[in-house]
N, C-alpha and C positions, 0 to 999 in steps of 0.2 A: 504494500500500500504506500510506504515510504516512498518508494523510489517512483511510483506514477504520482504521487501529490510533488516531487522533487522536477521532476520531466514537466509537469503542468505551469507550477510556477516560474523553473528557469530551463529551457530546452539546450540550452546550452553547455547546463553543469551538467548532466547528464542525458545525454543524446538517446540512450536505450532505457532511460526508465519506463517509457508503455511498456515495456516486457513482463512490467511487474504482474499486469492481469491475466498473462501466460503462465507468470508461477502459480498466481490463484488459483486457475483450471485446473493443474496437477495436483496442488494440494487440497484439493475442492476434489476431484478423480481418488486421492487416495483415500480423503475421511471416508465418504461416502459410498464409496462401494465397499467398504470395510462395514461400513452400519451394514448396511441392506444383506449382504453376506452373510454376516453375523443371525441376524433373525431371521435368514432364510431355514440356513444351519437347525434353529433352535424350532423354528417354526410359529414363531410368532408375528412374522413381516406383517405389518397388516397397509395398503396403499392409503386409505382414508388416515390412519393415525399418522404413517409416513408424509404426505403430502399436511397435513393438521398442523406439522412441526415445523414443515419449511414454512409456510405462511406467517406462522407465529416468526419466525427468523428473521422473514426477509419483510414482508407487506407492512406490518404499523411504521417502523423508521423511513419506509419509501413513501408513503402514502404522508406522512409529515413533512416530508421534504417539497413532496408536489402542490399542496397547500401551502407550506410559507412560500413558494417559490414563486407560486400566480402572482399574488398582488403586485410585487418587482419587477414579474415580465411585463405584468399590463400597464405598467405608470413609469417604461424604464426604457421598452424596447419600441424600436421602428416598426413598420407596417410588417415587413415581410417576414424580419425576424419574429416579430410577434406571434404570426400564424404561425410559423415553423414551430417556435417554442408548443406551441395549444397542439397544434398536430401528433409534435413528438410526447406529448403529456398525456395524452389519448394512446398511445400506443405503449408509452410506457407504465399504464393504469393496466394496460391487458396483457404485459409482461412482453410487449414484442416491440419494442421500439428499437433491437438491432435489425429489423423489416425495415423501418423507417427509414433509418438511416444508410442502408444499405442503398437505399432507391433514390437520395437526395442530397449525400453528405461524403465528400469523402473526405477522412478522418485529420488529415493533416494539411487539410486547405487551411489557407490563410486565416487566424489567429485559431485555428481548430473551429473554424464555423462560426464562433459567438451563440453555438447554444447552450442555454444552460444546462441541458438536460444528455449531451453529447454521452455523456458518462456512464449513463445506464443502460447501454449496448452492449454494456456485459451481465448485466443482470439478465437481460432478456435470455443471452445464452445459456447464461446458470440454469434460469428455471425452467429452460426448455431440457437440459441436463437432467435434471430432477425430474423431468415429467417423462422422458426415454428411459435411461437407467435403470431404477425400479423395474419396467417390463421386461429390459432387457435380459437382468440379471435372474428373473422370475422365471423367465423362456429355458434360460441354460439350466436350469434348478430340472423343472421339467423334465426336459429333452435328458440331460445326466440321467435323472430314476427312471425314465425312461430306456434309453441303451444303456444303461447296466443291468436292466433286466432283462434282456432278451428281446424288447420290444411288446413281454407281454402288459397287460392291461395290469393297474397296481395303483391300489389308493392314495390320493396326490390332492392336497388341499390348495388353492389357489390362496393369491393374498388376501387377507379378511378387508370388510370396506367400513369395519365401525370402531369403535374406540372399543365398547361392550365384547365384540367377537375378538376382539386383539387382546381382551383377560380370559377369552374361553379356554377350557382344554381345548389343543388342534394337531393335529397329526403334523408331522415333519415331510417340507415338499421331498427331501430325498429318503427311501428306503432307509431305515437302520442299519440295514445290511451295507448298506451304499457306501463307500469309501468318502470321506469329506476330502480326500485326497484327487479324487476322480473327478467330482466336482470342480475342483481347482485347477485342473489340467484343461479340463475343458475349456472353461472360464476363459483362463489364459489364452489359451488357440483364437476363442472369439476376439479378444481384445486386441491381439496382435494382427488378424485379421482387419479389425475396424482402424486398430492403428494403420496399418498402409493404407488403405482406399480410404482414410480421412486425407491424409498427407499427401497422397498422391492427387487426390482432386485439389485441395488446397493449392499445389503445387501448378496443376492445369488454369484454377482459375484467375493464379495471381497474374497470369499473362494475358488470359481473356476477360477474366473481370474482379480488377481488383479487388473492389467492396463485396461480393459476393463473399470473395476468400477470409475477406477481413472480418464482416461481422455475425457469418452464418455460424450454428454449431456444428452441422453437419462439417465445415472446413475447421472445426475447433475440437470435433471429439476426439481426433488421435493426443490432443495433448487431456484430455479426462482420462483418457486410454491408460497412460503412461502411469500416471499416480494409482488407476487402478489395478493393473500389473502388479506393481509393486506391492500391495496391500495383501495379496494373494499370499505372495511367500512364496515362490517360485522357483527364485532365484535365492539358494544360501547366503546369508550373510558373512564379510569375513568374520572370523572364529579372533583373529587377535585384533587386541587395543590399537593397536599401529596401523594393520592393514585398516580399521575402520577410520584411522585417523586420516589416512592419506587417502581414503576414495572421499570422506568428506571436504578435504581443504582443494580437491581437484573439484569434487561441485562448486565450492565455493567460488574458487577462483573460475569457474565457466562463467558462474552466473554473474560472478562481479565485472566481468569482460564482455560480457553481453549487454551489462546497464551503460559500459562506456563507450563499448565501439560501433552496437550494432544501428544506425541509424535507418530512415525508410527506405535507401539505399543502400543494399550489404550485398558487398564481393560482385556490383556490376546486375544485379538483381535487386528482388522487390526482396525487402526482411524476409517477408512469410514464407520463403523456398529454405533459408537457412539460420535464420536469427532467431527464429521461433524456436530450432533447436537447441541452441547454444543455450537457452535460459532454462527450457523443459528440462533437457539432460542437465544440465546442475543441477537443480532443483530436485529430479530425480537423485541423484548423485545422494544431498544431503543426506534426503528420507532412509534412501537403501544403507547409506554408512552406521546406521544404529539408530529409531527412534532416539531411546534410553541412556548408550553411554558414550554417541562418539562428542566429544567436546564442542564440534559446530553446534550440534544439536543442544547441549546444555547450555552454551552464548546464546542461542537465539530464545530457548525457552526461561533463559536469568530474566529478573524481574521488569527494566523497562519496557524490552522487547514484548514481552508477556503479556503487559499493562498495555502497551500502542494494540498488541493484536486486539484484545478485549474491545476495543473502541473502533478499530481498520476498519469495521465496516461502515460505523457511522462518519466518518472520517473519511473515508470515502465516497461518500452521497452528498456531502455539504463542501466539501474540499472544489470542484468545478462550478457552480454556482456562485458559491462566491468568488473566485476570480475573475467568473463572467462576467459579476454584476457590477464587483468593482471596475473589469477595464471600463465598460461603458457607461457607468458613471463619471468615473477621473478621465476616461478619453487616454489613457494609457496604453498603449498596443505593447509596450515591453515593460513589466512589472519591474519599477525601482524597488530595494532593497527594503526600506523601509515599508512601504505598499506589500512586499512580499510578507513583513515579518508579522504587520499587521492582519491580512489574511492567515495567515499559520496559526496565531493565539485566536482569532474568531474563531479555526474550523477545530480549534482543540478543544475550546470551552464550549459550542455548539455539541461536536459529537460527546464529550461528556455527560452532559445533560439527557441528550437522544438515549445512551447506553445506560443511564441511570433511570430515568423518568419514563422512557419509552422501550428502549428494547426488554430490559430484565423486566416491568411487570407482565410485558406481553409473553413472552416466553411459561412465565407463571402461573399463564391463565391455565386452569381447568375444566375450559370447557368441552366437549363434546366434540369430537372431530368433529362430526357432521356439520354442527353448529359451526365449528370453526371456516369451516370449506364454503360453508352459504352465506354467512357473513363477507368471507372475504371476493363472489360471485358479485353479492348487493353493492357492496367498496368499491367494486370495477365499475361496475354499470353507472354507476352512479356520480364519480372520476371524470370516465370517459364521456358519459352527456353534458356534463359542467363543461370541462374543456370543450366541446363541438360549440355550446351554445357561444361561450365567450371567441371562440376563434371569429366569430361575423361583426366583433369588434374592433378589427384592426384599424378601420380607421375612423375611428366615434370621437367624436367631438368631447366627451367627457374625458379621454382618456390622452388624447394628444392631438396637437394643433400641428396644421398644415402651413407651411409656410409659402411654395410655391405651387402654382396647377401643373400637376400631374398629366402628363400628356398623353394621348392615345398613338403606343407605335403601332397599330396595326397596319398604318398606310403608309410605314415605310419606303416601303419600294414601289409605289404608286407613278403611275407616266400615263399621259395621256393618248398617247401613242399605240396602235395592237401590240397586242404580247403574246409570245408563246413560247412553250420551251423544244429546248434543244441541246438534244443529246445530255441532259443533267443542268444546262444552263436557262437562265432568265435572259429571253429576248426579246427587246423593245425596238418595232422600226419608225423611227422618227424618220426615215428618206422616201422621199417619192422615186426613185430609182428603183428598177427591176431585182427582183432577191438575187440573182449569179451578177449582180455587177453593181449591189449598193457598198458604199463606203462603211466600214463599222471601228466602232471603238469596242477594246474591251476592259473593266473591270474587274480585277481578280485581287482573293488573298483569302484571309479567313474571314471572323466575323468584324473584324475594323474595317474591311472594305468597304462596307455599309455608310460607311463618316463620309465616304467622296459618293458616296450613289446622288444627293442631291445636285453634287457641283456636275459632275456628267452626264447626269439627264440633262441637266441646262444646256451645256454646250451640247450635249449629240440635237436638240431639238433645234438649235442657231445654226450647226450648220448642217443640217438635213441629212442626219447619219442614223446608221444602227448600232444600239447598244445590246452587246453580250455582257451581261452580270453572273460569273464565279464565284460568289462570296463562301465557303464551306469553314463553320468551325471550329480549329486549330489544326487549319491544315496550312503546311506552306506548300505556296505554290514555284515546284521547280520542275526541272526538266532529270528527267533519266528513273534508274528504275530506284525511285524513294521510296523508303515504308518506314513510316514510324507508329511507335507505342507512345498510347498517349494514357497519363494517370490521371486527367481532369476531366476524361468521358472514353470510358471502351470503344463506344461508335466511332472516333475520329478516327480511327486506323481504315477503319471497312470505308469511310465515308470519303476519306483522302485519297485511296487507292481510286476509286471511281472516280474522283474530281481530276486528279495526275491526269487519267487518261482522257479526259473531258479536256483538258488544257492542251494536251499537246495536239493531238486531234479535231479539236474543235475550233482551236484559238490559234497555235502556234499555225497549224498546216493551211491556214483557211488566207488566202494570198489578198481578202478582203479587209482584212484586219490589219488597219493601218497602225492604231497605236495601242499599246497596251499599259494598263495603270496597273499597277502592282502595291495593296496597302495589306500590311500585316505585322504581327507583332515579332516585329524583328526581337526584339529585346527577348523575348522569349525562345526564338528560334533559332537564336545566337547562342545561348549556353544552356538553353533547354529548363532555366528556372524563372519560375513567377516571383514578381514581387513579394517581398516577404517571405521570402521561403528558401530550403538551404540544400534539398535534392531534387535532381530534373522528374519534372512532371511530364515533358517532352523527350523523347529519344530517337535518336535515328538509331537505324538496327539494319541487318542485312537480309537476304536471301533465307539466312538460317534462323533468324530473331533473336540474332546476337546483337548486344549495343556496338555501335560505331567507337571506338573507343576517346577517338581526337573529335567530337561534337562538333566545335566550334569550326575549325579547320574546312570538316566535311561542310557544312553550314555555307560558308565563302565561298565553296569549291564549285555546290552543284549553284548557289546563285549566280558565279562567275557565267558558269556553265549556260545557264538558263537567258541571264540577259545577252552572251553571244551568238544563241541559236536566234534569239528574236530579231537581232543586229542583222544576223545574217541573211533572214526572211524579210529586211526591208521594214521593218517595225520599228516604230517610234517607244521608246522604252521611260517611263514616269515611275520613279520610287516613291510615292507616298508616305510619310513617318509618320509616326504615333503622335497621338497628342497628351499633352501633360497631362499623368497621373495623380485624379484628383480623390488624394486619401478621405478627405470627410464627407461622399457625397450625402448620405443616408443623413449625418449631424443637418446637413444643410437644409433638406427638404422639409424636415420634419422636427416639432417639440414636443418631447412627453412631458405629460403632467408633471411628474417628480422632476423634473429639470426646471418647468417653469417654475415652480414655487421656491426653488432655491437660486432664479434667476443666474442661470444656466446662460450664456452664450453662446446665439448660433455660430457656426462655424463656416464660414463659405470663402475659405482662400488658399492657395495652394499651400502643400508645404514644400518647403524648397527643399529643405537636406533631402524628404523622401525622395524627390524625382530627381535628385542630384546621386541619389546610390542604387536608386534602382534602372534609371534610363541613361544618364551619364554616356556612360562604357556604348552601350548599342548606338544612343544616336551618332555617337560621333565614329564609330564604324562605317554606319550606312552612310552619312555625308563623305567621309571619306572613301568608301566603295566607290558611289555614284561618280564622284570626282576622277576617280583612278579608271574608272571603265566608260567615262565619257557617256553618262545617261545624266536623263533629267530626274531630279530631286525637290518636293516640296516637304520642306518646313513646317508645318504648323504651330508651331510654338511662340511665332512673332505677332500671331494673330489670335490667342488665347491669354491676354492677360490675366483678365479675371474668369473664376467660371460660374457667375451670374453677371446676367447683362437684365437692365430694367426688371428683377426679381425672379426672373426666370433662371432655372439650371440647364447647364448646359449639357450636364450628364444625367446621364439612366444611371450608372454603376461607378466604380473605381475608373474603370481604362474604356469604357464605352461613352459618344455621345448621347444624348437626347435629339430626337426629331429640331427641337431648337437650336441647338450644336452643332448638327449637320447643315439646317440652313444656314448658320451664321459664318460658316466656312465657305460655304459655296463659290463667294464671289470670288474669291482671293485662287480661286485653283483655275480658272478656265486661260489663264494668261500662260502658263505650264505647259496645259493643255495643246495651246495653239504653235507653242514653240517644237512640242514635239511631233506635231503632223509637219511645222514648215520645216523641219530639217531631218528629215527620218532617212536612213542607212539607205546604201541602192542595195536589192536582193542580190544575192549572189548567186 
């Protein structure tokens, strides 16, 4: 728990503390299938008492969490975050908001999302753990008394479903006869069986879909796997003090090397192919080196350690909320030392409280499984219809004020001109000229192409041309055979491959296509990371979907590549740049309640150091590219001083215009325009 509240606060002092919720699992895999084993064994397992116990555990410290946490989100958070927050509060009311998040979040975007409830995408896997498990382990019980008897038919009590039938006499799922040894052999084979085909798809999905890999359990139970192996007894223990000493100080030191070095990038891969091991097998390591007498084991179970675990869990539920709620309140994206130290004594006197006042009397209760299971049914429904209702509040006047009109992008791409598509592209003909002999301009890059569509509909409709529009993305648009992996959406791999060929074939080869504008997020497609962030979310890869190793190199090489094939087709060639990166759009548009009453300051100005360390480096690449390979280059940046003009934003997002930001640019780009139609390359 330490080391992901250490990763949350500062990412930097320790790069692999997420791993800590990897050791969870194993150690979450070893209790636990040690219980359920145990009164299989005895024959008392019963699912209602079982399940009665997790709820008592986990549901009242959750369910107090998601209550104080509303009021905050609602008088704290922006529009969008706000629904997100309500959405994910509703999924995490029904134990599945690693669903949620899986479909909308990926885990180490920029500042970790800003939700508060990002956190509890391991709960959702626990108690889906606890909801598998149990069957699981019930099935092999079976199946064991089963073939060990011949396959004849043989009295076999199922789990009981009441707290009442879990004090009755009950017959034992295995035969007397039955070896509890055979049992455990079994056991094993399955475990070791679920451990590969967990790991292995884990392994498939981190390259085709990372959040799949990251927040399903199904890509999680090889490490429950592991802790439950272990639990079994399988495997001898060493017999002397020593050898137990040395397999534990070897776990330790895995797992202390996995909290340092294994970052979301490990060994040229995604963590989840091998960083997930390095923490589990430590962690395993520990367990196996002796519960009882190896020395790791008595350090970790000496009295502070002891005392933190007693509390880890509430301490863990209130530990990301409050960081959230502080950054966006103080407007801090990187927590000062003091902000940190203060968040640490809130989340230790909070979770004290939780484990004194909430966890231990729930725990206490004796009530009734049954009661306990339909109670905590009512708590869901009733959770998750709160949050639905309030989610239709994100933009209510009681709760926060609008500062600029919100505009409608659905008419982005709007021209008056026919339109149709072709071959994957958007095509507008502004020319009265016959289709094998109109003049056309094209358009291309990812989604910032979108910022010049208004300036070059103007000009293709002044001087009676056709516009092709490319925009796909985060895809760059180059020549030859490019594939990349992208971790800010699975789709851009599949979606870029089809645009490549869309470009070269539709745009490069087509002898009508005078000039071609190229806008995209260089900065990004130059060393393959996004602002704020410290491993490439973009990769070029090969043939084999191996990473390109030199990025950046490759990067200059095939755009070298790209604008001399254009050159050499007679193409007028336009580099487009990015426009400043504007860090506080969401502060700008909008004031929550809880801001105005402590008169709070809108925020609507650039910040300079950000776009000074985040764009820096790229823009002045591409100016100096364009310069070295003799293409036309615009600017934007001398015509975005401010980014509100007469109270309007000029941005939808961080790195995206607004409909009003694209027209305000318009005028300033057609002069580009015309210079690269009057002087374009003769074909060769």
């Amino acid at each position: 728990m330490l080391s992901v509240f250490l990763f949350h606060l500062q990412p930097s002092l320790l790069p692999g503390g997420f791993l800590g919720v990897d050791v969870f699992f194993v150690i979450s895999g070893y209790l636990i299938t040690g219980i359920i084993v145990r009164e299989n064994h005895l024959g008392t397992f019963s699912l209602a008492n079982f399940y009665g116990r997790r709820v008592k555990r986990i549901f009242p410290a959750l369910f107090v969490v998601l209550a104080l946490t509303a009021p905050f989100a609602t008088f704290l958070l922006t529009p969008e975050t706000y629904v997100r927050y309500m959405q994910s509060a509703r999924y995490a009311s029904g134990q599945l908001s690693n669903f949620f998040f899986a479909q909308r979040v990926e885990y180490f975007e920029e500042g970790f999302s800003g939700q508060p409830l990002l956190h509890t995408w391991s709960l959702g896997v626990e108690e889906q753990f606890y909801l598998v498990w149990p069957l699981l382990i019930y099935l092999v019980f079976r199946f064991s008394y089963s073939w060990g008897n011949g396959g004849t038919s043989h009295r076999s009590v199922a789990p009981t479903s009441s707290a009442a039938e879990h004090h009755r006499p009950a017959a034992p799922l295995a035969h007397e006869e039955h070896s509890a040894w055979m049992v455990k052999r079994i056991m094993g084979g399955v475990l070791v069986l679920l451990f590969l085909a967990s790991y292995l798809l884990c392994q498939h999905l981190s390259g085709t879909n990372a959040n799949l890999a990251f927040y399903m359990f199904f890509t999680r139970a090889f490490e429950f796997s592991i802790g439950g192996f272990l639990c079994l007894g399988l495997v001898r223990q060493p017999d002397s003090r020593v050898a137990q000493m040395m397999v534990g100080i070897g776990g330790l030191v895995l797992l202390i090397a996995s909290f340092l070095a294994v970052r979301q990038e490990f060994v040229g891969n995604s963590f989840l192919r091998y960083g997930t091991l390095l923490a589990c097998f430590g962690t395993g390591m520990i367990i196996f080196s002796s519960p009882t007498t190896s020395w790791v084991n008595l350090l970790l179970a000496s009295r502070v350690p002891a005392a933190i675990g007693r509390i880890s869990y509430s301490l863990y539920l209130y530990h990301w909320p409050l960081i959230i709620f502080w950054k966006v309140y103080s407007g801090e994206d990187s927590l000062s030392f003091t902000s940190s130290l203060i968040i640490v004594v809130a989340a230790f006197v909070l979770s004290i409280l939780s484990y004194r006042y909430v966890e231990q009397p729930a725990r206490k209760m004796t009530l009734p499984d049954r009661w306990v299971l339909c109670s905590a049914l009512t708590v869901i429904i009733v959770f998750a219809v709160s949050f639905r209702i309030l989610e239709e509040a994100d933009t209510s006047e009681w709760r926060i004020t609008r500062y600029t009109k919100v505009e409608d992008d659905s008419q982005r791409y709007s021209l008056d001109c026919p339109r149709r598509s072709e071959k994957g592209m958007k095509v507008f003909n502004c020319s009265d000229e016959p289709q094998s002999s109109r003049p056309a301009i094209a358009l291309v890059g990812d989604s910032h192409s979108g910022h010049y569509f208004p300036a070059v509909a103007e000009w293709t409709r002044q001087n009676n041309y056709e516009l092709k529009f490319l925009g796909v993305p985060g895809c760059p648009m180059l020549v030859g055979d490019v594939r990349i992996k992208s971790l800010i959406a699975d789709k851009h791999a599949e979606q870029c491959e089809k645009a490549l060929s869309t470009f070269e074939r539709g745009i490069i080869a087509n002898h009508n296509v005078e000039v071609v504008v190229i806008a995209q997020r260089f900065d990004l497609f130059l060393d393959g990371i996004s602002y704020e962030g410290e491993n490439r979310v973009i990769r070029f890869v090969d043939q084999d979907g191996k990473a390109i190793l030199d990025h950046s190199a490759y990067f200059e090489e095939r755009l070298q590549e790209t604008v001399r094939t254009l050159k050499e087709k007679g193409k007028g060639v336009v580099l487009a740049g990015q426009v400043p990166l504007f860090r506080q759009v969401k502060e700008c548009d909008w004031r929550p309640r809880l801001m105005d009453r402590y008169d709070w300051q809108r925020i609507c100005s650039y910040d300079v150091d950000f776009i000074e360390t985040w764009q820096h480096q790229s823009r002045s690449f591409i100016q100096d590219f364009a310069r070295n390979n003799r293409v036309f280059y615009f600017d934007p940046f001398p015509h975005f001083e401010e980014p509100v003009i007469d109270g309007l934003n000029l941005y939808r997002d961080v790195d995206h215009l607004s409909n009003q930001g694209e027209l305000h640019i318009a005028p300033f780009v057609s002069e580009v325009l015309d210079q690269a139609r009057l002087n374009r390359p003769e074909q060769n």
